[in-house]
C-alpha positions in Angstrom: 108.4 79.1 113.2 107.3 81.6 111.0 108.6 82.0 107.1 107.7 85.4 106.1 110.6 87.2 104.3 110.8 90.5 105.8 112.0 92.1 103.0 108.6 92.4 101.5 107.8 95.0 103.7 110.7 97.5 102.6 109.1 96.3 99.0 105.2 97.6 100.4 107.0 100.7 101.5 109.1 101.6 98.6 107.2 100.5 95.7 103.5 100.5 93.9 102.0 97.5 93.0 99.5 96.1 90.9 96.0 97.3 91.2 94.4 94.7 89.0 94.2 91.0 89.2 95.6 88.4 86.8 93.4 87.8 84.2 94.1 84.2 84.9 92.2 84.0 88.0 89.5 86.1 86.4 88.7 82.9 84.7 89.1 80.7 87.2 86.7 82.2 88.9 84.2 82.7 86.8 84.6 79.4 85.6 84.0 78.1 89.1 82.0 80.3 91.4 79.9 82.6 88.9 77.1 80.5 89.1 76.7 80.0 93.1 75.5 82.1 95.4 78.4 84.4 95.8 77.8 85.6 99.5 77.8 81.7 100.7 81.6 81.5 99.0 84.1 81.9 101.1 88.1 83.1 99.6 91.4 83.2 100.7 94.4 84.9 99.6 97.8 84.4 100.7 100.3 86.9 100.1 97.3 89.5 99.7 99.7 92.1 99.1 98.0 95.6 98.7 94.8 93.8 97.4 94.7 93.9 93.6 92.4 90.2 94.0 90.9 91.0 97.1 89.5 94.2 94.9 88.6 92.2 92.1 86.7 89.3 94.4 85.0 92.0 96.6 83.5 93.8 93.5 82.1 90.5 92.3 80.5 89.7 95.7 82.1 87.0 97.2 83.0 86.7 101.0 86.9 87.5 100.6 89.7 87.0 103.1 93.4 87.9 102.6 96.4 87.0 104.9 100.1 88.9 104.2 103.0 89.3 106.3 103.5 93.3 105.4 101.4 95.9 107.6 102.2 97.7 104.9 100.9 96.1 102.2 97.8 95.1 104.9 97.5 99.3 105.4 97.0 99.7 101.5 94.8 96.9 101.2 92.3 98.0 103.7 92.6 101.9 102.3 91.9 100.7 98.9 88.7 98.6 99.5 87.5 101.1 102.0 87.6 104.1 99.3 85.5 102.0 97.6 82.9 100.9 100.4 84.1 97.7 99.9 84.5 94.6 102.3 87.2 92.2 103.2 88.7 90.3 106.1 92.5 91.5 106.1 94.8 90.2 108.2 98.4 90.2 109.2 100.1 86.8 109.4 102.2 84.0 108.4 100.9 82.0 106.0 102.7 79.3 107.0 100.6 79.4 109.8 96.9 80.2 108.9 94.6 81.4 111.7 91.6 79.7 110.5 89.9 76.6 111.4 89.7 74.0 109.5 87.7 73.5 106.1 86.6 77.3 106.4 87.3 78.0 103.0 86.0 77.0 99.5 88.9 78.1 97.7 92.3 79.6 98.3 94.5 81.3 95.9 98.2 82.3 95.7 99.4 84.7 93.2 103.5 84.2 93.6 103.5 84.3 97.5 104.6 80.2 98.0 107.1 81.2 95.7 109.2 82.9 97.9 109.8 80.9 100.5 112.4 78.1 100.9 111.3 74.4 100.1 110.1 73.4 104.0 108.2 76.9 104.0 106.7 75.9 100.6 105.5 72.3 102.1 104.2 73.9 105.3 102.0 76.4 103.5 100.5 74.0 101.5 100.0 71.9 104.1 97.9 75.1 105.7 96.2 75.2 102.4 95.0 72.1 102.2 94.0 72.0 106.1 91.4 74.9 105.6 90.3 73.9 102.7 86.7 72.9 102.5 86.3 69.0 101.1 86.2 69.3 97.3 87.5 73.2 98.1 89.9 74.4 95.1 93.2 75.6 95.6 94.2 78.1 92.5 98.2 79.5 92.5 100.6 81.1 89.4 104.3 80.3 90.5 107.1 81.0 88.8 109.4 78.2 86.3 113.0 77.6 85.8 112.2 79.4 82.6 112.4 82.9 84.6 114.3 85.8 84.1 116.3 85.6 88.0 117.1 81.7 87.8 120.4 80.6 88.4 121.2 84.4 88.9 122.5 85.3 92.6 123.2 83.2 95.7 121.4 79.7 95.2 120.1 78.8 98.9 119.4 75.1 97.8 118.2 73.5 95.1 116.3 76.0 92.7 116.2 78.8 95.4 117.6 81.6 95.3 118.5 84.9 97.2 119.8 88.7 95.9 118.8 87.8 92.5 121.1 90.5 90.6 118.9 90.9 87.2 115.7 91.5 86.1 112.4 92.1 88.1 113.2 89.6 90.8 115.9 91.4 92.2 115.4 93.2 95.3 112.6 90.9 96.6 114.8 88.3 98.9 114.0 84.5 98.3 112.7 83.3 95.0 112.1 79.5 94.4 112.0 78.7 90.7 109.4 75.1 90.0 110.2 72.4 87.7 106.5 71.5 86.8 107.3 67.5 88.2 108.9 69.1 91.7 105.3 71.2 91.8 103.3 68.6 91.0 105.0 66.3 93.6 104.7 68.5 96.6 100.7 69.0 96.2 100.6 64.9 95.7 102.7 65.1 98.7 99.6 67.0 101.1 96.9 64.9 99.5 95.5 67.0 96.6 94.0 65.6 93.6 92.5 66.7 90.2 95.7 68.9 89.7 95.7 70.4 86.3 99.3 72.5 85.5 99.2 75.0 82.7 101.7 77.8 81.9 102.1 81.5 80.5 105.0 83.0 79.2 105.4 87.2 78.7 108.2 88.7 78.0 109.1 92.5 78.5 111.2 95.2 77.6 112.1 94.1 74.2 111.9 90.2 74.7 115.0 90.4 77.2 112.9 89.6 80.5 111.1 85.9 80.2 108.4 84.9 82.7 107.2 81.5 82.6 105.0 80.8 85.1 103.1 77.8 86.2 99.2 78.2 86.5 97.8 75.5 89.2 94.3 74.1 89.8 93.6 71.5 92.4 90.9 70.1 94.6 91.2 69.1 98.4 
């Protein structure tokens, strides 16, 4: 069963995205992968979208990988890195359902992708994550809080989910599932990861009447 929200494609097709990555993971990988020997690391992004992080991990010189359920987003992906001669493994796919073997990758990173799925896609993909996942691999993801601009706004699916978010930046982008930090913790205890260190940002925009609190994850296999 795949978990893919469809309406990410009519997103791909009808709007630009973000060319640059987060400068969140910027750190986190620099913190943890500067030092090694960048073509013997091996990265995976789910929900790869048009490849703002692909871009950024390619430049650097690491083996990257993305996975997205859009061809379109796949299509802009490819284009981008290509103009630039450079190289990545882009795939469509379901996440949910990751067409790797197992322990192939050192780390895997999701940059609001788990986000919008309901709570048994959510489980699954971690699930995936932690299966190809390397022993001692790192799993790095920004999701968003109950704190966000969108919660508790539109049709609530079940608990903390919701669906034609009518406000703010969220609407128009299908299934959103909002994270207390304890429900977040608890599914990644749930698939067997440890070390798991939560953190959060908050921005706000347009005058301080959009709030995004997000939850910034680390944790080992």
């Amino acid at each position: 069963m795949g978990f893919f929200d469809k309406t990410w494609e009519k997103v791909h097709r009808e709007r630009e995205w973000g060319k640059y990555p987060p400068e969140e993971l910027i750190r986190f990988i620099a913190r943890n992968y500067y030092e090694r020997d960048r073509k013997e690391v091996h990265i995976l992004e789910i929900g790869s979208g048009t490849g703002a992080n692909l871009w950024y991990l390619s430049r650097e010189g690491f083996n990257s990988y993305g996975i997205d359920g859009s061809q379109t987003a796949v299509n802009k992906a490819k284009e981008r890195l290509k103009s630039e001669n450079l190289k990545s493994q882009i795939t469509v796919g379901d996440v949910s359902s990751i067409e790797y073997e197992d322990k192939k990758f050192d780390c895997v990173i999701d940059i609001q992708c788990v986000v919008h799925n309901r709570i048994e896609g959510i489980k699954k993909i971690y699930k995936e994550v932690y299966r190809v996942l390397k022993d001692d691999g790192k799993f790095f993801s920004i999701s968003f809080s109950t704190q966000t601009l969108g919660y508790g706004l539109g049709e609530e699916i079940e608990k903390n989910t919701y669906t034609n978010i009518t406000k703010g930046p969220l609407s128009e982008v299908g299934t959103v599932h909002f994270f207390t930090e304890d429900e977040l913790r608890s599914y990644l205890l749930e698939v067997g990861f440890k070390n798991i260190k939560i953190d959060y940002i908050e921005t706000t925009h347009e005058n301080q009447t959009v709030k995004i609190k997000s939850w910034v994850v680390q944790a080992q296999k």
